[in-house]
N, C-alpha and C positions, 0 to 999 in steps of 0.2 A: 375272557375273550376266546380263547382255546374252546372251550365248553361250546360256546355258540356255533364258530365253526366246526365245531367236529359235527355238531345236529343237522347244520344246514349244508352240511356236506350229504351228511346221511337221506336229508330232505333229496340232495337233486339225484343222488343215485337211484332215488325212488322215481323221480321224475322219468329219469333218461331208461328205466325197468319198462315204465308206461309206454313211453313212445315206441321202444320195438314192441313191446307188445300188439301197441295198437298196427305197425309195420307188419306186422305176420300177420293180421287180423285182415290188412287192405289186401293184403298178396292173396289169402283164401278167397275174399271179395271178387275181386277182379277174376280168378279163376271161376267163379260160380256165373258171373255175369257170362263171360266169356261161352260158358256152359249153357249158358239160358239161350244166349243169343242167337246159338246154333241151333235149340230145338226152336226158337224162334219166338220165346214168351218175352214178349219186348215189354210187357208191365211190371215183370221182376227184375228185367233190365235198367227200369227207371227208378226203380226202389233201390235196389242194392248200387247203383252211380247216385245216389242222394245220402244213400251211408257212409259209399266211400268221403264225397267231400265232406262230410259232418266230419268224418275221423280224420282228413285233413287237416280241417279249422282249429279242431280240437289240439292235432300235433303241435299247429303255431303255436296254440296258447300254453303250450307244455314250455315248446321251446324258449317262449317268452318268460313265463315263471322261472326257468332255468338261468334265464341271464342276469334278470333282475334278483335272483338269490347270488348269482354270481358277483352283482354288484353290490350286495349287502356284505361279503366278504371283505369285499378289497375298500369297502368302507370302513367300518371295525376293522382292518390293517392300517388304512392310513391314518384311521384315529389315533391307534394305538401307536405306530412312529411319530406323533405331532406331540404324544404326550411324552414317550420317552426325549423326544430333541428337549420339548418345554423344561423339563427334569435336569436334563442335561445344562441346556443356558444357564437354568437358576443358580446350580452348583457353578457352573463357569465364571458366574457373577460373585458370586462369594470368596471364589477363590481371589477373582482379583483383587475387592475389595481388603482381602488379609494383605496381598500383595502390597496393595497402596498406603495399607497400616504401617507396613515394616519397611518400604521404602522412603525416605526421608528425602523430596525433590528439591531444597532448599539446599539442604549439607552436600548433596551432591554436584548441586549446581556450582557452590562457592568450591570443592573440592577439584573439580575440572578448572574452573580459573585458575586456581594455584596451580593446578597441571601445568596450564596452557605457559602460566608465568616462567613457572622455571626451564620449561622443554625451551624455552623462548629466548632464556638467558642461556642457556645451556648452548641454542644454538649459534648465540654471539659471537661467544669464549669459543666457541670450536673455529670459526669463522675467523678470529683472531690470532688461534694458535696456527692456523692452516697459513692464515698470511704469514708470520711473523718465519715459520718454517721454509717458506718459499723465499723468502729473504735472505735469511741460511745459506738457505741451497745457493741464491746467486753469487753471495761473495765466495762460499768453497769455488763453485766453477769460475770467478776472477782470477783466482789464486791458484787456483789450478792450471788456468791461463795463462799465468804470467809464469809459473814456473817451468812451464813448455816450450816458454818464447824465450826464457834466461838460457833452456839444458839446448835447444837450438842453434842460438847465437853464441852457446859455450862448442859445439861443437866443429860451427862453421869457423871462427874466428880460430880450434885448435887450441881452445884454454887461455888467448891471450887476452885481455881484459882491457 
């Protein structure tokens, strides 16, 4: 692919050598005309304006070969990316198919249940310990209470019971 491009590279620079050429060729033309007209030969005026547009016509067709080589390029490019993706997928495919070999979707599936199971019991017992702690908590602040309202009324009363 390189190969071909580097030729038909070489091809348009040959092209685009042509068309100035032929551009210097129109700019003497038109000078000559220009030259005729003033001495007044109006039949090599019509000659040499019938050259000029032939070497006109001709530029288009340059310029036109030029683009349609241009487009011969960026076609062998996009081939050649269509083939490296193509390359690309197939290995992407392979891979995952090792992947799906050494993944076992069964064991993993039953291994997340068991997950789910114990995170589940796990979260019960915690739920139970949190209550039975808060439980705790209220009889110490009973009794905490009540010894406030004993050292109170020991105080008011002056010890006498």
């Amino acid at each position: 692919v390189k190969k071909w491009r580097q030729e038909i590279r070489v091809q348009q620079r040959a092209i685009q050598r042509q068309i100035q050429a032929i551009d210097t060729e129109e700019l003497k033309v038109k000078k000559s005309i220009k030259q005729a007209a003033k001495k007044g030969d109006i039949k090599s005026c019509k000659m040499l304006a019938k050259e000029v547009v032939r070497s006109q016509k001709h530029k288009s067709r340059l310029y036109t070969s030029k683009a349609q080589l241009n487009s011969v390029v960026l076609q062998l490019e996009h081939q050649l990316a269509t083939l490296k993706v193509a390359g690309s997928l197939q290995k992407s495919g392979q891979v995952m198919k090792l992947v799906n070999q050494l993944v076992r979707m069964p064991e993993i599936a039953q291994s997340m249940q068991q997950m789910s199971m114990e995170m589940t019991k796990a979260g019960i017992m915690e739920e139970m310990i949190g209550d039975t702690m808060d439980m705790m908590e209220d009889e110490d602040l009973e009794e905490e209470a009540e010894e406030q309202i004993n050292s109170i009324l020991f105080q008011i009363t002056d010890g006498k019971a």
